[in-house]
N, C-alpha and C positions, 0 to 999 in steps of 0.2 A: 671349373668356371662357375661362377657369380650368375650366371642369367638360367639355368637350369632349376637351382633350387627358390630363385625367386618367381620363377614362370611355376614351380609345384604349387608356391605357397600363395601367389594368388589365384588360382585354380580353385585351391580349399577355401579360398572367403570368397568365392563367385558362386564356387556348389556347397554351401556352408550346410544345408540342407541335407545332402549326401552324410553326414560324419556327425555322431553324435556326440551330446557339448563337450563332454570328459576329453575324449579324442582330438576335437577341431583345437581346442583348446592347446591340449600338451605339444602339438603337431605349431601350430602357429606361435606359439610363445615360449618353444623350451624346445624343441628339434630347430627349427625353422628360425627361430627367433634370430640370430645373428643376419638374419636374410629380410629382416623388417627398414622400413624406409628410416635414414639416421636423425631425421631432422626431426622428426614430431615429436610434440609437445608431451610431458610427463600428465599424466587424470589425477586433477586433485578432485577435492571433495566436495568444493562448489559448482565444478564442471558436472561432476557425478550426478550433482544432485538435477541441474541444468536438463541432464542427460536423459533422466528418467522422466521429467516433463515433453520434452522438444529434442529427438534428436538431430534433426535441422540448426535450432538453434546452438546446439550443442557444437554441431561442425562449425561452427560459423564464428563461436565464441573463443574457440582455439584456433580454428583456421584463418580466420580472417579477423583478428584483432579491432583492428579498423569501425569492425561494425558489431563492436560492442554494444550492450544494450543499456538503455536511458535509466539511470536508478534517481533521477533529481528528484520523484516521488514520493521517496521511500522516505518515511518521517524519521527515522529511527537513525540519525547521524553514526557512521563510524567512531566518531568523539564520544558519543552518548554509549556504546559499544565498547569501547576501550576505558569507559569509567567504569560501565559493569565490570568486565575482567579485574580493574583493581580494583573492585572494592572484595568480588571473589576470593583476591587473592589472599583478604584478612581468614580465611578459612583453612586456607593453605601458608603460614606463616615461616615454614621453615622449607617453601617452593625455594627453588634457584632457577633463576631466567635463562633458557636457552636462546630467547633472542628470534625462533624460528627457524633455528640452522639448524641441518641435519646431524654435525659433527658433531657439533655440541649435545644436541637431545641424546645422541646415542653413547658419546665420554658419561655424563649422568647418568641414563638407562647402566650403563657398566658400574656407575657406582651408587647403584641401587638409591638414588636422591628422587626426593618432590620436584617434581619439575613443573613450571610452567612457562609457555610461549613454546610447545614443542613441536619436534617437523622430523618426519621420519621420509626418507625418498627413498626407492628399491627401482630396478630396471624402468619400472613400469608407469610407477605411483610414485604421488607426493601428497600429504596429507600433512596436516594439523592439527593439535589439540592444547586446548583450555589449561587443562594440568593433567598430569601423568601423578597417580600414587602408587608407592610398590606397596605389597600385601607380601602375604605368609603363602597365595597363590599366585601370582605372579602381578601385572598392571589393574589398577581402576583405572580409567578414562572418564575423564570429567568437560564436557563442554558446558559452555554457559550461552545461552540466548533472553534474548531483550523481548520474551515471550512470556504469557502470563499464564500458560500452560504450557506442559508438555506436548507434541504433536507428533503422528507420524513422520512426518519429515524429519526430526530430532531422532528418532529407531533408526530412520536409513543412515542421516550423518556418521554414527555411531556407529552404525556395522558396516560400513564402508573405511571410519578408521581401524577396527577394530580388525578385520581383512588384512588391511597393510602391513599393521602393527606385526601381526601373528606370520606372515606373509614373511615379514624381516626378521624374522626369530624372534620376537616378544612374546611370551604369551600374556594374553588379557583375564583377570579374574573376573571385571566385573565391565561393564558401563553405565555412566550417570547424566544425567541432565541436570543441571541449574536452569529454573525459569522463575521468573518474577514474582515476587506477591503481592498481588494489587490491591490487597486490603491492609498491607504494611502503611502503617499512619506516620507519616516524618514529624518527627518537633523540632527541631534544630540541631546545630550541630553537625557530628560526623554518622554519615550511614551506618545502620547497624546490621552488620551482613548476615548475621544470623537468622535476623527477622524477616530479611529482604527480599533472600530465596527461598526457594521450595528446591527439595534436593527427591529425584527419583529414582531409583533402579530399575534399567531397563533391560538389565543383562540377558535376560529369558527372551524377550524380543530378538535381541541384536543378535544371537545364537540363532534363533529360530530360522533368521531371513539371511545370517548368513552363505550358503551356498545360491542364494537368490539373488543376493549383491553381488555374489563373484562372477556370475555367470551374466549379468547385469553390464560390470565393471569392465569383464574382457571383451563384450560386444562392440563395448562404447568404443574401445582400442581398435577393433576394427573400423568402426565407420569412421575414424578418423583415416585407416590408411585412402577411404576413399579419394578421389579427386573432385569429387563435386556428390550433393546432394540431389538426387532426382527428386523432381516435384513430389508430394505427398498429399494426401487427403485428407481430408479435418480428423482430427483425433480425441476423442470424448474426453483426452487432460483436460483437456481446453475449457475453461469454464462457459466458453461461450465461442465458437466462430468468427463472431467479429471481435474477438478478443486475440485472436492471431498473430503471433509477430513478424511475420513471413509469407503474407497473402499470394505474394507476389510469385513466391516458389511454389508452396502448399496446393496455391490455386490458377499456376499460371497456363496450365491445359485451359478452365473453363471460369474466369474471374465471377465474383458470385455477386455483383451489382449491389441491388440495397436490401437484397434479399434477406440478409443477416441483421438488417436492424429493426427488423419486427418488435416489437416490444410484448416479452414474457414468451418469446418465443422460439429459446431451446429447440423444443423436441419436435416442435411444428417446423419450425425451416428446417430443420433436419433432413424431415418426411416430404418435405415439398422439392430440396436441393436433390435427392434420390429420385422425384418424379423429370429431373431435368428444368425444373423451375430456378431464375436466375436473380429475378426482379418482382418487387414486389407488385408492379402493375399487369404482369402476368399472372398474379392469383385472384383465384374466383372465391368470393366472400361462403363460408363456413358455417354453419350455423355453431357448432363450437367452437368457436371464434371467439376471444372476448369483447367487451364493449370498444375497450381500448386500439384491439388491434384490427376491429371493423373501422373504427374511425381513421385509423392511420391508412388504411391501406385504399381507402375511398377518397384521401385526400391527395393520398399519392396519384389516382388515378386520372383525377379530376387536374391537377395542381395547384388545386386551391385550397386556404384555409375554410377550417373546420370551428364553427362560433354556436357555441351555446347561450344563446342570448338569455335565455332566463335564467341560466344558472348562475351565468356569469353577473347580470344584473342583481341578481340576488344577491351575492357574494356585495356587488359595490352597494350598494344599499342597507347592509352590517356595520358600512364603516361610518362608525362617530370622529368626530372632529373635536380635536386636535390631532391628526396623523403625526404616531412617532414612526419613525423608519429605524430599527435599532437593527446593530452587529456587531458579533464581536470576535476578533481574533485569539486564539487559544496556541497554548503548549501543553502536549498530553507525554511525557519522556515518562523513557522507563527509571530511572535516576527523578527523585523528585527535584526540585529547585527552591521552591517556597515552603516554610516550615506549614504544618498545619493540611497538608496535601498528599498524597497517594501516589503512589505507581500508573500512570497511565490516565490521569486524571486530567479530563482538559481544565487549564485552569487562562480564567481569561486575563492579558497583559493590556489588550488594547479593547475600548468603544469607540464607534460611530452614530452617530444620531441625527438624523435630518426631522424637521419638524415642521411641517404645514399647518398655521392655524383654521383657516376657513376654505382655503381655494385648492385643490390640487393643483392649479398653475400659477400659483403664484409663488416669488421665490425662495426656496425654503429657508428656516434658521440651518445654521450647520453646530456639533459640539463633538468636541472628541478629549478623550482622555487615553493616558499611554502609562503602562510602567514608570515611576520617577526616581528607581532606584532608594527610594527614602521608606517605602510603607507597601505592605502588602498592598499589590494592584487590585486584589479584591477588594480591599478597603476603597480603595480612590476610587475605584470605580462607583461603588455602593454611595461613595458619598459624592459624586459627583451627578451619578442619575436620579438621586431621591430628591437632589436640587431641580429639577428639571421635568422630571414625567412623573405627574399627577393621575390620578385615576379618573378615570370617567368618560377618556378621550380611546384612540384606537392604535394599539402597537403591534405594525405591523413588520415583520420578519419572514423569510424565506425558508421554512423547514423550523419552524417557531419553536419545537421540542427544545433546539438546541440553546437555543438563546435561553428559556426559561428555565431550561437547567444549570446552565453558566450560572443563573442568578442565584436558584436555589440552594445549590451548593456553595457559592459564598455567603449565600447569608447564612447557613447554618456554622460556617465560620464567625461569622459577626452577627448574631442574632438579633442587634441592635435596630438592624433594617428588616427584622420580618415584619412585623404589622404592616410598613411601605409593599412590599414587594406583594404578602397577601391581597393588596389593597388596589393595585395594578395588574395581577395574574390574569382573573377574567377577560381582563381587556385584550388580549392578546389575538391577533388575527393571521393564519398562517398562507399568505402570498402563492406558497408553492400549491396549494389543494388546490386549484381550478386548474393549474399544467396537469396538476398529478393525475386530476380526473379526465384530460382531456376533453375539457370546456371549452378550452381552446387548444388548436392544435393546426400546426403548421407544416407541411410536407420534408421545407430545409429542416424542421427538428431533426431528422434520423432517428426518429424513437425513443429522444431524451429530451426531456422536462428540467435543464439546470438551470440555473440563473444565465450563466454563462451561454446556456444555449438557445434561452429563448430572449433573451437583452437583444442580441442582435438582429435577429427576425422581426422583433416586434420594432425596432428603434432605427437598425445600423449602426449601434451604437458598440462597440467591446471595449476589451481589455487589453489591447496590444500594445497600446502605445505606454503603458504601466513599466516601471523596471521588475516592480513584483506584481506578478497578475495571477495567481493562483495562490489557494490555500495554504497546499503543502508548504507552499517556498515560504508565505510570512512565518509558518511555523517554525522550520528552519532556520531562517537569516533570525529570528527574534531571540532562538533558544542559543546561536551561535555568536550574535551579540551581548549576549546576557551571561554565557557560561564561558566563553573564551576570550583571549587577549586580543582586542582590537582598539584604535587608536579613537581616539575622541572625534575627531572627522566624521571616522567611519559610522562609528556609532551612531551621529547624528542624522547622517546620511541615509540610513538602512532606516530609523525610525522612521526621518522624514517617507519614506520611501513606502512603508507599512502601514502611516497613517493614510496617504495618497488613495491607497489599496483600499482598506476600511471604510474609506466616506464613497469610494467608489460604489464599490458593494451598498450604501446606503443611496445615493443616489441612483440607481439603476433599480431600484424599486420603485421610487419617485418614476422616474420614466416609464417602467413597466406598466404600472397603475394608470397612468395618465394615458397611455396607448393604448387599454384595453377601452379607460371611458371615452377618448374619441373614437373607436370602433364601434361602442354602440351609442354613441350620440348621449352617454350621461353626466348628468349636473345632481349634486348631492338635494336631497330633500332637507326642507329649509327648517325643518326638525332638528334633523340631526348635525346643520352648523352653531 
């Protein structure tokens, strides 16, 4: 009978405890094994890697499909992902494409060939690799990531394929990483893969953590036989607590209110969530505290905002007139796009510019410029804003670094516009320093200072009604209309759509400014119109 040796073998993952790993191990996976539930899913190497962050999310991402997690963030397209692998592939020219089939990796594996697109599957595991090369000692393993370093998480990928591989009767000589080189200069034409990656040997690594993967690898096989994940308690992967994917499990004994969005306050809510503290209106003010997180937590208490009049006055009283409101949207791909640019280089497609001459209420100019397909957009851009913003007047920008490097580095592309751009820098006034210093500061912030989150506090005003209302996405849809085959519609459509985005972002500065000087009742000194 069937229900004897399956009541032994879940006994052993109840009292895992009881049996040490070597044991639990050969007993659950090689005695017992025919006695394991038929339907669960094969541990690949994203699950793995998943695994060793969140093993909640882990369950949840093979268990329950459904509730997949949100990657529409992630700058880094699968398109832009599968350009690096071919261009890798110039390095490996006499690869043969297994396609990601097992049958196939392992016909080639048998006849000793360069493989790449490979998938090796065993009882347990399903893995993938970049290219397989044979040696005089047996496999290299070569993945490729859309990273500009090497990183630990590249060691574990690797010794997790390098486990299966060995695992299925391969032996491995070596493992490598390809990662990006962000100082590779493009001129045109075709990538030159040579220059593009940086190639590592991590073989001594991947050895090293070997039996720390296996023992890693067969746990994660357990917590999948489970049926459900009992609730769990924050766990220091986590970069942050309220950075959680799973509050709702993790924290569903004692929900941790707004306690988590203290601002710079890791180790301190940590230390306070341990004293039973939930809420931040439940904490008594610190003297190490910082300024920051006195202000927030006083304002929580109170419910009111928190106004630094003179600081904030002082800040309006900086600004000269003509107000530029500039932004600008970027593509920073690991694949460059435009000759004369870098790996990882934000380089900007799209500006926004709204222009107040004397009044901040009165109604602004608007100008925008876009990629034309005809001229590096650095160019158009430079010659579109040298027409427009003169020196002398006040440009102001949210997180202003960013914008004045966009500039910088196209004009070191087209040197034609430095004197302009020297001539303008000064001027430059960054919007975001009086959130950042909490000059002003609002209770609904939750301990974040973005455009996006104090627009509405201060106005009522957002971004939802946008078809593109965040960064990441213009980045995306711009690099996706630009690099891929889309119809002339569409393309128009997704411009149109990104332009929307850009002046938004420029007027919601406008707004911003203008709600802090009705809060303190200011009108510009007749100086400085």
């Amino acid at each position: 009978m069937d229900s004897v040796p399956k009541l032994i073998r879940t006994s052993i993952r109840r009292l895992s405890f009881l049996f040490p790993e070597n044991l639990r191990r050969k007993l659950l996976f090689e005695v017992l094994a025919p006695y394991r539930e038929k339907e669960l899913p094969l541990l690949g190497r994203t699950a793995f890697q998943t695994g060793q962050f969140c093993e909640l999310q882990f369950w949840k991402l093979l268990k329950e499909p459904s509730s997949e997690f949100d990657t529409s963030n992630q700058y880094i397209s699968p398109k832009q992902k599968n350009m690096l692998r071919d261009i890798a592939g110039n390095l490996y020219p006499d690869a043969k494409f297994a396609g990601y089939k097992d049958f196939k990796t392992r016909s080639l594996l048998e006849s000793n060939e360069t493989i790449k697109g490979a998938c090796i599957r065993t009882k347990f595991f399903d893995t993938r690799a970049d290219f397989l090369v044979p040696d005089e000692n047996g496999w290299q393993v070569v993945i490729v990531k859309a990273s500009s370093s090497s990183k630990r998480a590249h060691v574990s990928e690797l010794s997790f394929i390098r486990m299966v591989l060995e695992e299925a009767g391969y032996k491995v000589s070596s493992t490598l990483s390809l990662t990006v080189n962000s100082e590779y200069s493009y001129i045109d034409g075709e990538i030159d893969a040579t220059r593009l990656f940086h190639k590592k040997d991590v073989s001594k690594e991947t050895l090293a953590s070997l039996e720390k993967t296996r023992e890693k690898a067969y746990k994660l096989l357990e917590v999948l036989e489970k049926d459900k994940i009992p609730s769990l308690s924050f766990s220091k992967h986590c970069d942050h607590p309220r950075n959680c994917t799973h509050p709702e499990s993790c924290y569903s004994d004692s929900p941790p209110g707004d306690l988590f969005t203290l601002r710079e306050g890791k180790e301190i809510t940590l230390a306070l969530w341990d004293r039973g503290i939930r809420n931040l209106s439940e904490v008594e003010i610190d003297p190490d505290f910082t300024h920051r997180q006195k202000i927030q937590i006083e304002a929580v208490k109170s419910g009111k905002e928190y106004i630094n009049r003179e600081a904030l006055t002082s800040y309006l009283n900086s600004l000269k007139f003509p107000l530029y409101f500039l932004d600008f949207e970027t593509i920073n791909p690991p694949v460059p796009v435009y000759p004369k640019t870098h790996p990882f280089q934000h380089v900007p497609f799209l500006y926004s510019l709204h222009i107040l001459r004397k009044d901040i209420h009165q109604e602004p100019e608007e100008y925008h410029y876009i990629d034309d397909d005809k001229k590096d957009p650095r160019l158009g851009i430079l010659e579109s804003l040298s027409q427009t913003i003169q020196p002398g007047g006040t440009i102001i920008a949210f997180n202003d670094s960013f914008e004045k490097r966009c500039l910088k580095e196209s004009v070191q592309t087209h040197p034609i516009f430095k004197e302009w751009f020297q001539s303008i820098e000064p001027d430059f006034s960054d919007l975001a320093k009086p959130f950042w210093d909490y000059d002003y500061y609002h209770p609904a912030q939750q301990g974040t200072t973005s455009l996006k989150t104090v627009l509405p506090v201060l106005t009522n005003v957002d971004y939802k009604h946008l078809t593109i209302n965040a960064g990441h996405i213009a980045n995306s849809e711009f690099l996706r209309i630009k690099t891929e085959n889309v119809s002339d519609k569409e393309k128009s459509q997704v411009e149109a759509d990104l332009i929307s985005y850009c002046k938004m972002d420029t007027f919601a500065l406008i707004l911003v400014l203008r709600s802090l000087a009705n809060k303190l009742d200011w009108a510009p000194e007749k100086d400085k119109t």
